[in-house]
C-alpha positions as CSV (number, residue, x, y, z in Angstrom):
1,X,-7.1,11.3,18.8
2,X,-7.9,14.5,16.8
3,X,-5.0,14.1,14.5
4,X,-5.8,10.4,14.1
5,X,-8.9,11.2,12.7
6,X,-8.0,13.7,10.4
7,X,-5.2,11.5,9.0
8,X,-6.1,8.1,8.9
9,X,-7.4,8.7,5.2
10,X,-3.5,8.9,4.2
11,X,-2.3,7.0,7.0
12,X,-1.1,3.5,5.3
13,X,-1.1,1.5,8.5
14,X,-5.3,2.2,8.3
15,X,-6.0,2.1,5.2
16,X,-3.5,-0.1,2.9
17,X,-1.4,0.4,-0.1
18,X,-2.8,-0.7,-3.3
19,X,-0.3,-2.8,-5.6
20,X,0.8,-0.2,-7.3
21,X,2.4,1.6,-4.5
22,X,3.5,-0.8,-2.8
23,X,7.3,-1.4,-2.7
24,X,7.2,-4.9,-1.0
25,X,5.0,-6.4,-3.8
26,X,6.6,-9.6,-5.3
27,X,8.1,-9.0,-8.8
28,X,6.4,-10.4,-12.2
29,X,7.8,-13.9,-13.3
30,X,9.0,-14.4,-16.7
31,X,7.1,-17.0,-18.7
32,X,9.5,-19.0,-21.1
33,X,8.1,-20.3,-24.3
């Protein structure tokens, strides 16, 4: 439980990845003209 707590600041599971990090994001359409 010790180790939880001092890692769940990194830990993604907790705390998320923002889009930038994420590799699973969906890629950027084109947009024709």
């Amino acid at each position: 439980l010790d180790y939880c707590e001092k890692h769940k600041a990194t830990d993604t599971l907790v705390s998320g990845t923002t889009d930038a990090q994420n590799p699973f994001r969906e890629k950027k359409g084109c947009t024709l003209i």
